[in-house]
C-alpha positions in Angstrom: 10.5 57.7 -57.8 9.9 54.7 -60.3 12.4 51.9 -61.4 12.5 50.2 -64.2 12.8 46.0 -63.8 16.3 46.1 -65.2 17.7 49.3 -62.9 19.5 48.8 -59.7 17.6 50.8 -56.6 19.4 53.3 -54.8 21.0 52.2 -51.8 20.0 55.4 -49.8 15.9 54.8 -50.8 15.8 52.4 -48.0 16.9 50.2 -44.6 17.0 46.8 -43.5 17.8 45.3 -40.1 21.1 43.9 -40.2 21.6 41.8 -36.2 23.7 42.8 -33.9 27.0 42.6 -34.7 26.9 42.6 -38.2 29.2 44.6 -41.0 29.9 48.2 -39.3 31.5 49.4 -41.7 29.0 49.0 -44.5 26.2 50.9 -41.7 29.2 53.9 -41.0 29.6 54.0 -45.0 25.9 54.1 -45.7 25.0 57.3 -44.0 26.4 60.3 -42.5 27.0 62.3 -39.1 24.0 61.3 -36.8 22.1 59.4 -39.0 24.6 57.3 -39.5 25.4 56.9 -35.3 22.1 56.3 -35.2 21.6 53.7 -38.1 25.1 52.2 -36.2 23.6 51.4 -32.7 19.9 50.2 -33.9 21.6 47.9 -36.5 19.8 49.1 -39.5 21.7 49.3 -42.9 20.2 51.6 -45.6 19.8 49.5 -49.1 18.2 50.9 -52.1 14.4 49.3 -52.8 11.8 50.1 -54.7 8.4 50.9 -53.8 6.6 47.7 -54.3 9.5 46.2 -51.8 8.9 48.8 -49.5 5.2 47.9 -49.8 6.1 44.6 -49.9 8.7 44.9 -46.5 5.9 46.8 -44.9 3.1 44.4 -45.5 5.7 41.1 -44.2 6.2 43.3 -41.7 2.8 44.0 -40.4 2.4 40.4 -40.5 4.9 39.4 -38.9 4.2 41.9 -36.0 1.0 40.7 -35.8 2.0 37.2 -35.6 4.4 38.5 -32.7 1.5 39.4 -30.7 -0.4 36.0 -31.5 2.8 34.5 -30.1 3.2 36.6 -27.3 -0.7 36.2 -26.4 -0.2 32.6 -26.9 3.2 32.3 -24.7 0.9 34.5 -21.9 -1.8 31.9 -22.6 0.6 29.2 -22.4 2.2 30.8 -19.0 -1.1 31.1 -17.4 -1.6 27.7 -18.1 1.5 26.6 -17.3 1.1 27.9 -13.7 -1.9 26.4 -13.5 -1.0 23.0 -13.9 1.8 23.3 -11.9 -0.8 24.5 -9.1 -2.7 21.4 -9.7 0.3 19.2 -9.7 1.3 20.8 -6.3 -2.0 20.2 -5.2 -2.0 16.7 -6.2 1.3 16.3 -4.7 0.2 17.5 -1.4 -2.8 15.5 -1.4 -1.3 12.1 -2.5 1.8 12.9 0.5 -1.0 13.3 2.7 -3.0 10.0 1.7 0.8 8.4 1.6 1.1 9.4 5.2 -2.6 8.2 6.0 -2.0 5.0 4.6 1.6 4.7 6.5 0.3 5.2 9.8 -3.1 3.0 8.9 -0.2 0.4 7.9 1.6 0.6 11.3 -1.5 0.5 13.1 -2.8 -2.1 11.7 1.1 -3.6 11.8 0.5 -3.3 16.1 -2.8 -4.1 16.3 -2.0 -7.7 14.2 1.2 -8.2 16.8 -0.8 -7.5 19.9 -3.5 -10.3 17.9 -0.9 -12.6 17.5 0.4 -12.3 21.5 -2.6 -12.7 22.6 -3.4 -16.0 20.9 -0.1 -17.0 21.7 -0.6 -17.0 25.1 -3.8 -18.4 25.1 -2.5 -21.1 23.2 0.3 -21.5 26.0 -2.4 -21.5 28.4 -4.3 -24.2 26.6 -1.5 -26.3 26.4 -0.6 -26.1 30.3 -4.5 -26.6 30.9 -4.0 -29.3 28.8 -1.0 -31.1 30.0 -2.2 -30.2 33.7 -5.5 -31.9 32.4 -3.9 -35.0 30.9 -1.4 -35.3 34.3 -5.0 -35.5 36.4 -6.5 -37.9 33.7 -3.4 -40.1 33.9 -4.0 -40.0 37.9 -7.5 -40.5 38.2 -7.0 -43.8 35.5 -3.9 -45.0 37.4 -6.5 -44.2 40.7 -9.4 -46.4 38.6 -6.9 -48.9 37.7 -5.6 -49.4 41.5 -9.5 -49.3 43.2 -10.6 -51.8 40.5 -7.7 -54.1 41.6 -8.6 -53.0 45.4 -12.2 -53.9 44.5 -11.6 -57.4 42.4 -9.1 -58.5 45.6 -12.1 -57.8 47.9 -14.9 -59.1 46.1 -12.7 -62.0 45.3 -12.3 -62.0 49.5 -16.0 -61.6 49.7 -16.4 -64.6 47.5 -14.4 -66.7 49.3 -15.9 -65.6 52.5 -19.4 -66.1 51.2 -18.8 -69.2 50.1 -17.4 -70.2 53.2 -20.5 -68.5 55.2 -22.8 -70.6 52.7 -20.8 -73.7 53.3 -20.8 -73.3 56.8 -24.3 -72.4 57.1 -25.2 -75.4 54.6 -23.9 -77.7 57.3 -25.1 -75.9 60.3 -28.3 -76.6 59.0 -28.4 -79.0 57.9 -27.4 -80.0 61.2 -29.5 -78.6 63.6 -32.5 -78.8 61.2 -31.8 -81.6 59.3 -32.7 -79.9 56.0 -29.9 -77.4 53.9 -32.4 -74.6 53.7 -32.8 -74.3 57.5 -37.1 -74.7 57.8 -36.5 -78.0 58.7 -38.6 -79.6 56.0 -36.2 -82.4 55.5 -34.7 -81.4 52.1 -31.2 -81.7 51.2 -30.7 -84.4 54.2 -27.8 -86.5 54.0 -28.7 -90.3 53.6 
């Protein structure tokens, strides 16, 4: 069948998909008996078109089928690759908890081992400063002991002195007595005139 440019096509020479709930009572009108049931529940409406918008429909709508299955090849693609990912992101996640929980416990240890450190060189510092003050007590002693044997010492040698000097007088005059010389040889020196 051939239409002119100017004629209307026949609304029974061809079908369009009208969405769900569209116009029901243009589909019911349309057709008749089955066809019409039919036409009702997959949502197509019957419009008249003429062949070159048949071949025209039919060539848009190969394309767009085939774009459809790009899309749905693509959204597959894109799931696969979304799952993927998330696998790697799980993966990542697990490994970066574990190297979290590494680096925790290395923290705490490390957080113990630095407190026992610091106890230890706190108490070896409180040892050093009771060696210390025991040590400066003894030093304190031993100069206060010094001090009190070098005043022990200058009283005796003073005594000494004294008692030397007495010695040497009273030798001096012995011999000078009984040898009539002060170094006692009796060679006459240091006589009294």
């Amino acid at each position: 069948m051939s239409f002119e440019q100017n004629e209307e096509p026949n609304v029974e020479d061809s079908w369009c998909w009208e969405p769900d709930g569209g116009d029901e009572k243009g589909a019911t009108s349309a057709g008749s008996g089955d066809s019409a049931g039919r036409d009702k529940e997959s949502g197509l409406v019957d419009i008249a078109l003429g062949n070159n918008d048949v071949v025209r429909l039919n060539n848009r709508i190969a394309e767009l089928e085939q774009l459809n299955e790009q899309l749905n090849a693509s959204l597959e693609e894109l799931d696969s690759q979304h799952e993927l990912a998330m696998r790697d992101v799980l993966e990542h996640k697990t490994q970066l908890a574990e190297q979290v929980a590494s680096l925790k416990q290395l923290q705490a240890d490390r957080l113990v081992e630095h407190e026992l450190s610091n106890a230890r060189q706190q108490k070896q510092l409180d040892e050093l400063l009771q060696t210390s003050s025991v040590a400066k007590e003894q030093q304190e002693e031993l100069q206060r002991r010094v001090e009190q044997q070098e005043a022990e010492l200058c009283t005796s040698i003073g005594a000494l002195e004294v008692a030397f000097l007495g010695f040497c007088a009273t030798r001096t005059w012995r011999n000078m007595w009984m040898y009539g010389c002060a170094c006692g040889r009796g060679c006459g020196h240091g006589r009294p005139i």
